[in-house]
N, C-alpha and C positions, 0 to 999 in steps of 0.2 A: 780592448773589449771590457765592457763594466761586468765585472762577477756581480750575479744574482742573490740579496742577500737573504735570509729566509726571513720571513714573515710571520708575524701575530696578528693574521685580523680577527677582528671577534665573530662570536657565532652572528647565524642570520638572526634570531629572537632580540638579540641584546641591540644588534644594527637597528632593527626596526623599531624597538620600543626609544631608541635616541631619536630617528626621527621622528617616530609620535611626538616626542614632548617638544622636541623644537618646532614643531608644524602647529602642536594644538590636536593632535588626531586620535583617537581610541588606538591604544597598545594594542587591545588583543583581535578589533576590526584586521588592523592592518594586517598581524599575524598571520589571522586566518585565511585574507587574500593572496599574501604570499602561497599558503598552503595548496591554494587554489591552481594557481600555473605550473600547468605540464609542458610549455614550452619547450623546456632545455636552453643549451646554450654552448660555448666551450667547458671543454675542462682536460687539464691535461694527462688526467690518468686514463682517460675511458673515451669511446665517442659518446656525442651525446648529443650530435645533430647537427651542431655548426663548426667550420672549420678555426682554426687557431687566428687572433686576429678580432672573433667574435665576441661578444660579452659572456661572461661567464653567467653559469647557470643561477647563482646564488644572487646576481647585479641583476637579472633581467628579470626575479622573483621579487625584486625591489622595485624594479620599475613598472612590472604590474600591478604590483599592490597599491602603491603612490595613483597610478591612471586611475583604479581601480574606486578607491576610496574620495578622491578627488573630485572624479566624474568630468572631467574635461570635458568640454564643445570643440576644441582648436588643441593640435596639439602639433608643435615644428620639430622637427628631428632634423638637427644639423651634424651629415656625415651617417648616411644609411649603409655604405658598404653593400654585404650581398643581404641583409635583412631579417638579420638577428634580432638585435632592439625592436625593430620595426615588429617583428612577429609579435612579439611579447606586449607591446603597445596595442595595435591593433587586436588581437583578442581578448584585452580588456576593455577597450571599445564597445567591440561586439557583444561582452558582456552584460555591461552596461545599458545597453543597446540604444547608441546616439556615438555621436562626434566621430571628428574627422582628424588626417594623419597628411601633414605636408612634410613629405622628403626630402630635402638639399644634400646634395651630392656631384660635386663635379667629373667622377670618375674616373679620376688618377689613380685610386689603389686596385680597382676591381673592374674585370672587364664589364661587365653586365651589374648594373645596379639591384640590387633588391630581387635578384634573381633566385632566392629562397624565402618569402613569402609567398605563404599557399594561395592558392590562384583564388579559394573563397572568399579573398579579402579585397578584390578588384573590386572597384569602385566605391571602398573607403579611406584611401589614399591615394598621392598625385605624386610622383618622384621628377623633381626639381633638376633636372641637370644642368646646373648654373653654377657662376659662381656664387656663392657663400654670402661676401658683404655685398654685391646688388641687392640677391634677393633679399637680405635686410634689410637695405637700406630701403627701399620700395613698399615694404611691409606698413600697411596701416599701425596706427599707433593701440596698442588693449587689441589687439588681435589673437592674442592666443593664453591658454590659461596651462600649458604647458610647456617645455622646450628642455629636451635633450641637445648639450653640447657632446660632441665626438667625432672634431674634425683632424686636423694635423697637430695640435698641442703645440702651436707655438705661443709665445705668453702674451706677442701680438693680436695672433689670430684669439684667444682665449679672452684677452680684454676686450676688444672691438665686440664681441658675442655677449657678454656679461655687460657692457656701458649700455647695448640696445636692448636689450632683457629688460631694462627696468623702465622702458619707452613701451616695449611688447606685451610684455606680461600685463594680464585684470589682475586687479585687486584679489588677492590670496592664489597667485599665479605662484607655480614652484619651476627653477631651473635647476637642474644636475648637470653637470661637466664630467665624463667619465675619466677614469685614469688620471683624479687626482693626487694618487696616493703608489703611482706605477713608478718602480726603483730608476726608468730611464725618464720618463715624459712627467712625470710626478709633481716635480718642483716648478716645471715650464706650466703647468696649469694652475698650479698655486700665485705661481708670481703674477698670470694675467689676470686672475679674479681679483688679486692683492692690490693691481695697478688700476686696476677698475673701482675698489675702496669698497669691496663687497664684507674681507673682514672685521671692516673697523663700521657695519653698516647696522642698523638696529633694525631690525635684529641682526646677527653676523651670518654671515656662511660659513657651514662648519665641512669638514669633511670627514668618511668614515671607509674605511676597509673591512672587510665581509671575507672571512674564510671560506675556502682554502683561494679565494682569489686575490691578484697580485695587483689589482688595476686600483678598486676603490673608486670611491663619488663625491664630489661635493656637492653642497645640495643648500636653497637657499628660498623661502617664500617670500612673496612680497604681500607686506600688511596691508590691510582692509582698513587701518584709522588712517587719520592724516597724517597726523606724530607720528608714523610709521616712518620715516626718509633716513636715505642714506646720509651718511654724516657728511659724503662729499657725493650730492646726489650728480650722474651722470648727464649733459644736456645731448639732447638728441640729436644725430646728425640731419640735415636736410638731405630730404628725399631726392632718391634718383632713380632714372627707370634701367634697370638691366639691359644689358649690353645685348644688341639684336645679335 
């Protein structure tokens, strides 16, 4: 068994004003939307709403701020679980007030998918129970201006998600991969965005850990000029329809 080693992540302020500068976004905008979500999330001293397994409170304060400031029309959540993320996504949405939320989720970890998202958010999301790379691969191309990755972390599944991100994502489209900075699964999400040439990409994907959580994000926009491309841009697989 791997011992647990302790961690320095920085605060949330310092996390978010590192994404401001790598997005291009107002520090203290973002700041404030963080401020703004009462979600919750895990955490392991206290309940705080979702079970162990969930995003921590401080990662889902990031993820609503990024919806938030962003303003997505499309947003794909790869690996919903019971609907943590999902919460925190959608009532930035609704804040917002626009855009929609597609779920993938095959349902190996949890019985019931998304089964803690409040029922006021039925019919601004669709929960996918498929697998993963169909519905990718099926996926129109500039279809979504968002995508959380947070499937199984393997560096397979991790770069097959990250090679069709830069096929999916519009232009100034942001993807996150959770739990890239997590003491077991950490390096396995590293290695598939790395095999995918996201850090050697201009801009790079960087990733960052957020006290007191153990998981961490990577996180990576796609540029609005042309000169934006990856140094080994990904070519897109051909399309195929999900398995009946």
């Amino acid at each position: 068994m791997t011992d647990k080693p302790r961690y320095d992540g920085i605060p949330l302020d310092i996390a978010l004003d590192n994404i401001a500068t790598a997005f291009d976004l107002d520090t203290d905008t973002l700041i404030d939307y963080a401020g703004e979500d009462d979600v919750g999330g895990y955490h392991a001293s206290y309940d705080d709403g979702f079970p162990i397994g969930s995003m921590w409170r401080v990662e889902g304060q990031i993820l609503y701020a990024l919806t938030r400031i962003s303003k997505p029309l499309d947003v794909l959540e790869l690996g919903t679980s019971r609907g943590c993320s999902a919460t925190h996504i959608l009532t930035a949405l609704t804040r917002n007030e626009g855009g929609f939320l597609d779920c993938v989720d095959n349902g190996s970890q949890t019985a019931v998918i998304g089964d803690l998202i409040p029922a006021h958010f039925v019919g601004k999301y669709t929960i996918h129970q498929t697998d993963m790379e169909a519905f990718i691969a099926a996926a129109p191309d500039a279809s979504y201006d968002l995508i959380l990755e947070d499937g199984m972390h393997t560096p397979e599944q991790v770069e097959m998600v990250w090679r069709a991100a830069y096929r999916l994502l519009r232009p100034g489209g942001i993807i996150l991969s959770h739990d890239a900075e997590h003491f077991i699964v950490g390096e396995a999400v590293r290695e598939g965005i790395a095999r995918a040439g996201y850090f050697g990409a201009i801009p790079p994907a960087r990733t960052v850990l957020i006290a007191p959580s153990d998981c961490g994000f990577a996180y990576w926009k796609k540029p609005f000029e042309a000169d934006g491309e990856l140094v080994d841009a990904p070519k897109p697989k051909r399309k195929r329809k999900p398995a009946k």
